[in-house]
C-alpha positions in Angstrom: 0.0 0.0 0.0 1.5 3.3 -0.9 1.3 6.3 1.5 2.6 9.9 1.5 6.1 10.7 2.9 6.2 14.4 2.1 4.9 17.1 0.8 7.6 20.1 -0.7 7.5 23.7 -0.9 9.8 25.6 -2.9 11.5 28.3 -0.8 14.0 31.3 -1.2 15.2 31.2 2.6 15.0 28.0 4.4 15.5 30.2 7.9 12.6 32.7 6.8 10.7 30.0 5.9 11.0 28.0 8.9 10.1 30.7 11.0 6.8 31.8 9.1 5.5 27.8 8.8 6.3 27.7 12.7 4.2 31.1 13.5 1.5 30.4 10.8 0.4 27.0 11.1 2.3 25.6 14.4 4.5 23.4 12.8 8.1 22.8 14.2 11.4 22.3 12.6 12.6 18.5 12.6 15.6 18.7 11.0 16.9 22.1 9.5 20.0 22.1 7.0 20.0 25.6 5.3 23.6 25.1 4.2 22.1 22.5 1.8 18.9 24.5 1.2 16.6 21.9 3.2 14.4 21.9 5.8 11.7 19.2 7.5 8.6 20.1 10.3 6.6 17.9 11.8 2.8 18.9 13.2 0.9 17.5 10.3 -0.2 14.4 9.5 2.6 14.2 6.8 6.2 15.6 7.2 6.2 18.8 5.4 9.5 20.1 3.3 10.7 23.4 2.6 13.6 23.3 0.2 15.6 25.9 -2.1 15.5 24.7 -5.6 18.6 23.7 -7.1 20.0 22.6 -4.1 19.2 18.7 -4.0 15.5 18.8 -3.1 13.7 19.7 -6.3 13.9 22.4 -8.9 10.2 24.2 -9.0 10.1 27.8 -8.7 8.6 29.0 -5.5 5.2 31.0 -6.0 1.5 29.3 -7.2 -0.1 26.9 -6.0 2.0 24.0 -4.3 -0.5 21.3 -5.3 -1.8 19.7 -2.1 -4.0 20.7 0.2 -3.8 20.5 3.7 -6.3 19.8 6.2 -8.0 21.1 9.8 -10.6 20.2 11.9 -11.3 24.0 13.2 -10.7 26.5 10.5 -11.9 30.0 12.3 -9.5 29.1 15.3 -6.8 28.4 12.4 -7.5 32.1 10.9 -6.5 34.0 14.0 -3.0 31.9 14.4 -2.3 32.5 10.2 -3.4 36.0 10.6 -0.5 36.9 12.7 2.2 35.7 10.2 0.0 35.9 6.5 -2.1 39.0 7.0 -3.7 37.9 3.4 -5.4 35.0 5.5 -8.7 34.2 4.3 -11.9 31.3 4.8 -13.5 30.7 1.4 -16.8 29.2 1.4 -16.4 26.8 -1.7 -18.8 26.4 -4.6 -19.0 22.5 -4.3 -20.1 23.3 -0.2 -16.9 22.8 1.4 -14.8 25.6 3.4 -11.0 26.1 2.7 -9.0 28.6 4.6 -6.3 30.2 2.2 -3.0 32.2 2.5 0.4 32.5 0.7 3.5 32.3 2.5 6.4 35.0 1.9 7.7 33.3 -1.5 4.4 33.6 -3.1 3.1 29.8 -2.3 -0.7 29.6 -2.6 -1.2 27.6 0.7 -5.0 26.0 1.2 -6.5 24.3 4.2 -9.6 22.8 3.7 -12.3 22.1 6.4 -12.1 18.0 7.7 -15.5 16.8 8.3 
């Protein structure tokens, strides 16, 4: 059975990076390398990556969409903590019915939580 590992996010500074995914979305810092442009945090159900490109962890441009989704049980309570760091913090209610809560981090990355449940 196949699972997820990881999800990666482009970055320009894997320090400034670190600190905004902490403050944001209460994530912390596993393993930080920013000598080889790499950085792992745990708090999700899936390790998340940040990584510079062209540096050994992947070669997409940071800014878009970063092609996943994440997920929360309690967007509104979400919102005030991603206010703080992503003032552009926002909860959608979706055509399809669903609620997604979305923000982009200081590289541009279109970040999305959706509502669980």
């Amino acid at each position: 059975m196949l699972g997820v590992a990881l999800l990666k996010v482009p970055v320009t500074d894997i320090d400034h990076a670190v600190a905004f995914y902490e403050e944001a979305l209460g994530l912390a810092a596993r393993f930080v390398a920013a000598e080889y442009g790499w950085a792992q945090l745990d708090g999700a159900s899936v390790a998340i990556a940040l990584y510079v490109p062209g540096r050994g962890g992947g070669d997409r441009s940071p800014g878009g969409s970063v092609d996943f989704h994440l997920s929360h049980d309690r967007l509104d309570e979400l919102l005030s903590t991603v206010r703080r760091a992503a003032p552009d913090a926002a909860i959608h209610d979706n055509d399809d019915g669903s609620r997604s809560l979305e923000f982009t981090d200081p590289d541009g990355n279109s970040i999305k939580v959706m509502q669980r449940g």
